[in-house]
Legacy VTK file of the C-alpha trace (Angstrom):
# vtk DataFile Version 3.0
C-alpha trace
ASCII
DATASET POLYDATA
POINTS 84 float
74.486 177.385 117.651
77.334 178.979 119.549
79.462 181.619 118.660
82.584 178.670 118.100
80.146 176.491 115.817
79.112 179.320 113.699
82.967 180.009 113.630
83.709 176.628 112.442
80.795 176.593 110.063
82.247 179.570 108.605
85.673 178.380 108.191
84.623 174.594 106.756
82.430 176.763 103.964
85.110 179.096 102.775
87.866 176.755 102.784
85.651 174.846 100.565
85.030 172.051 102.576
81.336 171.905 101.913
82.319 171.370 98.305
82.501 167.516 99.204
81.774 167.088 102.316
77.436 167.730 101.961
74.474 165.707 101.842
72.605 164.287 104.299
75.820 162.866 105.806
78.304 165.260 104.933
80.209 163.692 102.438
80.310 159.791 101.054
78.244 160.867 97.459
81.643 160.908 95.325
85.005 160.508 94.841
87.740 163.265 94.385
91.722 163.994 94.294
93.044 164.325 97.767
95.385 167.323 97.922
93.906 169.645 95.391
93.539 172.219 98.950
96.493 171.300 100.764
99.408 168.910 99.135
99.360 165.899 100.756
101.923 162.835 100.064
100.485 159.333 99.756
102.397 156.382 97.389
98.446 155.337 97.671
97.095 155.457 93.917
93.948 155.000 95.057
91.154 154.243 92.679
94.036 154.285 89.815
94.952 150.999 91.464
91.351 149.863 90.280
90.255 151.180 87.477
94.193 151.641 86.016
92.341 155.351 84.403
94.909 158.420 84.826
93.068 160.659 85.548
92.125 158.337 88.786
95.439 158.553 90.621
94.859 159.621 93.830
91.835 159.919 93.565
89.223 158.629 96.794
85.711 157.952 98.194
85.079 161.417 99.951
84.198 160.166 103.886
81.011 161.389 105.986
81.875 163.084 108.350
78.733 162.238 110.749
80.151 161.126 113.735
83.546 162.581 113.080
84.441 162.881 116.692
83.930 159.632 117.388
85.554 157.969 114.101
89.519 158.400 114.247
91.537 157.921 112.737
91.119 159.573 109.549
92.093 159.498 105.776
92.343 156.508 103.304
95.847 155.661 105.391
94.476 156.374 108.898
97.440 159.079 109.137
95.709 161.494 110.956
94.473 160.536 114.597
91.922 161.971 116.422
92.599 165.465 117.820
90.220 165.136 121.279
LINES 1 85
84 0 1 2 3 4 5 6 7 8 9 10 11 12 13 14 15 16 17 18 19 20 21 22 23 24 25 26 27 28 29 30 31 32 33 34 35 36 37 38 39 40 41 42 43 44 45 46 47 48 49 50 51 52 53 54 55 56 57 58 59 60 61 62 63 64 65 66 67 68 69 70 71 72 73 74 75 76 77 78 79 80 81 82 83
């Protein structure tokens, strides 16, 4: 590992990143509220929409990230493209 991957790993641990994003493929076990780091704006309900709980609203599938490089664009609204 490289001095820039053991940077990153760093980072993606204490910014808490690891919280959801672990298992065997980094992510894809559960589902949590997106924003709860960083606000983010979405008129998506997400599993709300489903299951019609409260406590649901904007609430999603936590995505692998195996492969991330090569799987823009990214969150449940494809809002984010792919940086490289």
């Amino acid at each position: 590992m490289n001095d820039s991957e053991k940077r990153g790993l760093t980072k993606f641990v204490h910014m808490g990143c690891a919280t959801c994003h672990n298992g065997v493929v980094i992510g894809g076990n559960s589902y949590k509220k997106i924003g709860v780091v960083e606000p983010y704006e979405t008129k998506d309900m997400g599993r709300f929409e489903i299951t019609g709980i409260e406590t649901d609203k904007k609430v999603f599938k936590v995505p692998s990230l195996r492969n991330i490089t090569k799987t823009g664009p990214y969150f449940h609204d494809g809002s984010v493209g792919n940086t490289r």
